[in-house]
C-alpha positions in Angstrom: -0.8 123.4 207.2 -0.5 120.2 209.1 -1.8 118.0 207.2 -2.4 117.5 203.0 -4.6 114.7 201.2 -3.8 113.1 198.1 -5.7 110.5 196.3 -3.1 107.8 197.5 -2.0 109.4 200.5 -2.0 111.7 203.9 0.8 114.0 204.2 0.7 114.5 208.0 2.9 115.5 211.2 5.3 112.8 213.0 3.6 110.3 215.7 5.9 107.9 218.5 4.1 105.0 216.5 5.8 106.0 213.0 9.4 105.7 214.8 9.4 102.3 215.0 8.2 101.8 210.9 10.5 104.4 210.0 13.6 102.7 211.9 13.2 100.0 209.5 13.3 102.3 206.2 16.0 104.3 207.5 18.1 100.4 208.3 17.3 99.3 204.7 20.8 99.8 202.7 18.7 100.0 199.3 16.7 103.1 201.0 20.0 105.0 202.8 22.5 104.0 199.5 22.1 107.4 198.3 21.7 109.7 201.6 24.8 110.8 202.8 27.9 108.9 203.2 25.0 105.8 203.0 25.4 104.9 206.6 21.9 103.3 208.2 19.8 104.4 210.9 19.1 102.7 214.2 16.2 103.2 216.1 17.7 105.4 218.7 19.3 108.0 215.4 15.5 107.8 213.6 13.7 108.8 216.9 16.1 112.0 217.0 16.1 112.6 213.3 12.1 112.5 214.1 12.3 114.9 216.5 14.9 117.4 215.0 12.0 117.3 211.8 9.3 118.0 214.6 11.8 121.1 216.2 12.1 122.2 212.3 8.2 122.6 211.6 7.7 124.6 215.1 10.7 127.1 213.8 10.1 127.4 210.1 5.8 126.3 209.8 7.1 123.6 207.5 9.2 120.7 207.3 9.0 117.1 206.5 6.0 115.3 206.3 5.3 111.8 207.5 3.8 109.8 204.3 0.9 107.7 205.4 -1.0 105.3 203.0 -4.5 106.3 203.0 -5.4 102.9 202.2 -3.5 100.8 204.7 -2.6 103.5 207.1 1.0 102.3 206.7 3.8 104.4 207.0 5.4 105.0 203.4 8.7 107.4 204.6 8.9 111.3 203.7 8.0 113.8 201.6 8.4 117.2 202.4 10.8 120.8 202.7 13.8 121.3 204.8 16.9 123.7 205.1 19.9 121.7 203.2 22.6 122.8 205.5 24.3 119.8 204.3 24.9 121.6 200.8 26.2 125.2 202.5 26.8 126.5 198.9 22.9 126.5 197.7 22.0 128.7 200.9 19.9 130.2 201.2 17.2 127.7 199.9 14.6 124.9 200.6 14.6 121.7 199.8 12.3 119.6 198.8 13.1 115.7 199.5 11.7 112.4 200.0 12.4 109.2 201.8 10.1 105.9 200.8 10.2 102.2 201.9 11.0 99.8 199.4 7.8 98.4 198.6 6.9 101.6 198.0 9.3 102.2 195.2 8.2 102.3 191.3 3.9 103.1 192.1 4.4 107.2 191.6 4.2 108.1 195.4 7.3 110.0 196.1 5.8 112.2 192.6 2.4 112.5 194.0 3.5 113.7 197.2 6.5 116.1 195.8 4.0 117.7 193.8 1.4 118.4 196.9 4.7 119.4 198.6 5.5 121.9 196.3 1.5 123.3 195.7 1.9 124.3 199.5 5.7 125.4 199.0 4.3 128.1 196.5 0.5 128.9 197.1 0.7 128.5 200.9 4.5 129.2 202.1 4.8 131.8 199.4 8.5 130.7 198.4 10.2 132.0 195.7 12.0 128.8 194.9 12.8 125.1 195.9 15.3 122.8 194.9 16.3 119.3 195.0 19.0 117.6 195.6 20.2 114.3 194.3 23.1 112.0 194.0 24.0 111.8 190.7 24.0 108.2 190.3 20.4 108.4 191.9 18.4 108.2 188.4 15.1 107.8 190.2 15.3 111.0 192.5 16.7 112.9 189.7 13.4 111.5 187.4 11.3 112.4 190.0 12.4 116.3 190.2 12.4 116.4 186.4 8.8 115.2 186.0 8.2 118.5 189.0 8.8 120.7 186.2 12.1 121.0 187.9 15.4 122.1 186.0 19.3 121.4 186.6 21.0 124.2 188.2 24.3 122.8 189.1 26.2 119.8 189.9 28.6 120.0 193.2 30.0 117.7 195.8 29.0 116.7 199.3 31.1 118.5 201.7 33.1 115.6 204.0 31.6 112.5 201.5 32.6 114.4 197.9 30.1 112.2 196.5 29.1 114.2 193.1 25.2 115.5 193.6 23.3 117.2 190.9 21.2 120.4 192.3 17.6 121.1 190.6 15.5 124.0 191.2 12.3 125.1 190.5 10.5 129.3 191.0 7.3 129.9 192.0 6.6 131.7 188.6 8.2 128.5 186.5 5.4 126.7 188.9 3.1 128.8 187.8 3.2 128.8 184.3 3.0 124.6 184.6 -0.8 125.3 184.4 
């Protein structure tokens, strides 16, 4: 699946034109404060970070998608699954994550596209289980995955940063039984 519709939103596949849009979310220190070590992004790293997501749908049929606004058009950020080989210790596993501009922050979005994310995850990729991943001083991520019917699993480090993050997880049957 390529592409999903929400009532707010298009969950779709990377285009050159979102590089640029995507630049500037990924060089906001609000936005990156709790990814990684909280380095930003240039143009030049978000066009390969684009393209490494494009290499990961072509080698797993899912990845991250590119969150549109299906009012505006405009590019919102991320929502979507990926491999957390950041986090070797939870492996095997997908995770689902999400990256969104600043005005996007606070309307629901990153929820309404986590939730289509993880209706594919289970009903269309078949997968046993997802989890999320979150700094632990990032209260709004951590919200978000709990409102997913999502539960704590564990709490860990970062390897090379040993910034504390809190590891969520949802099954496909705990899914289920949400209704």
């Amino acid at each position: 699946m390529d592409a999903i519709e929400t009532p707010r939103l298009l969950l779709r596949r990377w285009r050159e034109e979102d590089v640029a849009p995507f630049a500037a979310i990924n060089s906001d220190p609000q936005v990156m404060r709790w990814i990684g070590d909280g380095t930003v992004r240039d143009l030049d790293q978000t066009r390969a970070q684009v393209a490494a997501i494009e290499r990961g749908w072509e080698e797993r049929g899912f990845g991250l998608f590119a969150l549109e606004l299906r009012e505006s058009g405009e590019l919102v950020g991320f929502t979507g699954l990926a491999v957390p080989r950041f986090l070797p210790e939870v492996l095997p596993a997908v995770e689902i994550g999400w990256r969104l501009g600043r005005p996007f922050w606070g309307r629901g979005l990153a929820g309404e596209a986590a939730r289509a994310t993880l209706r594919s995850a289970f009903l269309e990729h078949r997968l046993e289980r997802v989890v999320g991943i979150a700094r632990t001083e990032n209260t709004a991520s951590i919200r978000v995955m709990r409102r997913l019917g999502m539960r704590r699993e564990r709490t860990t480090v970062l390897p090379g940063t040993h910034h504390p993050v809190v590891v969520y997880e949802i099954t496909r049957d705990a899914y289920g039984a949400q209704g």
